[in-house]
N, C-alpha and C positions, 0 to 999 in steps of 0.2 A: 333185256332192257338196255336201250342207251343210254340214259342219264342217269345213272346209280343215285347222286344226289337228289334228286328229287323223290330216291326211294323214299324216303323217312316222312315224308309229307304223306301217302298211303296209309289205308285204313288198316286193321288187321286182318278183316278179311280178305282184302285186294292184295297184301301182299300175300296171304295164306295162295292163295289161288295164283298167284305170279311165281311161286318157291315149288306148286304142284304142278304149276303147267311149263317148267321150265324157262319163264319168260324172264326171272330173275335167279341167281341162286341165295340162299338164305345169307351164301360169306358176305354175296355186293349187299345185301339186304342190313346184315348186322356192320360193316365196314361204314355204308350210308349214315346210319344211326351212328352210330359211336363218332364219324367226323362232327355232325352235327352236334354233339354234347358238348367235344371238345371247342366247337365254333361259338355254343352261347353258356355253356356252364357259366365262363367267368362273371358274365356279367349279371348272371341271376343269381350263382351259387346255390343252385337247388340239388346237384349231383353228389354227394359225398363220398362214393365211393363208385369207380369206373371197373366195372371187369369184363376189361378188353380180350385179355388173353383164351380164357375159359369163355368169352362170348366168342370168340373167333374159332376155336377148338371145336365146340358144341354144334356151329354153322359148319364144320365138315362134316361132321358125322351125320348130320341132318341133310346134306347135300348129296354124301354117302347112299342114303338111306334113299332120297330120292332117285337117283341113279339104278339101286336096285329095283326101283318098281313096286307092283304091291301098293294094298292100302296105307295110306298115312293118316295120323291124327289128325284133326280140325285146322288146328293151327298150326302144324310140324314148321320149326324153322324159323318164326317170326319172334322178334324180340320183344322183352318186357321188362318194366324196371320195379322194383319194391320200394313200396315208403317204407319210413324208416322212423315214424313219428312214435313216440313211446317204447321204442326199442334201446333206449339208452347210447351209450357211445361207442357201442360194439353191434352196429344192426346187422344181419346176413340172412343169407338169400338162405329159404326151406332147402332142406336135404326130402329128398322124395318127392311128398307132394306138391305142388304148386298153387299158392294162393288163388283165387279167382272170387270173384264178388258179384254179389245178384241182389238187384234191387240198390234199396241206397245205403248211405253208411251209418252203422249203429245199428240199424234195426235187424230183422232176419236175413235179411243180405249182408252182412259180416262175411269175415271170410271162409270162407267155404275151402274143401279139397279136393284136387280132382286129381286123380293117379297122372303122374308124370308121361307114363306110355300114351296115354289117351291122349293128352293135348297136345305135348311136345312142343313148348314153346322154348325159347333161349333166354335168359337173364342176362342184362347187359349192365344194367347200372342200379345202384340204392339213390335214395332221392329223399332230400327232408322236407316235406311243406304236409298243410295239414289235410 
């Protein structure tokens, strides 16, 4: 992809499918994303917490993994952020499973888990709104 920045504009599964067919790699993909936070954070304040490093890390091993071949997870590589609303002043991203949501909110679509291996997406940012 030439335009990295307009990576973040893409859907999940456009980029899912751009990280498999090598038309993007997951790093331009999560590097897109995380410029643009730090492009409109200020003026929303909706990001509270940015995890560049560990989202940058995560996009090799996923780029890694792409390189080797073989089947990938659904999403392997694209980024995601967690709310952070009722988590108090210490929110953080699941160890293991990864949140994922079905239907709408409150009802039986609450959050759900889906083994990490399976989806394989990257955490980049916590976010407060409701």
């Amino acid at each position: 992809m030439s335009v990295t920045t307009d990576l973040w504009r893409m859907s999940a599964t456009d980029l899912a499918e751009a990280i498999r067919s090598k038309q993007a790699s997951s790093h331009e993909v999560i590097e897109a994303h995380l410029r643009r936070v730090e492009a409109v954070n200020p003026a929303i304040n909706a990001v509270t917490v940015v995890l560049g490093e560990q989202a940058v890390e995560a996009a090799k091993a996923a780029d890694h993994a792409v390189a080797g071949g073989g089947d990938l997870p659904p999403f392997h590589g694209v980024p995601f952020t967690v709310n952070s609303v009722g988590a108090g002043d210490r929110p953080s991203l699941p160890r293991g499973p990864v949140p994922r949501c079905r239907g709408g909110a409150g009802g039986e679509g609450r959050h759900h888990h889906a083994n990490r291996s399976r989806v394989a997406v990257t955490g980049i940012a916590v976010w407060r709104g409701p």
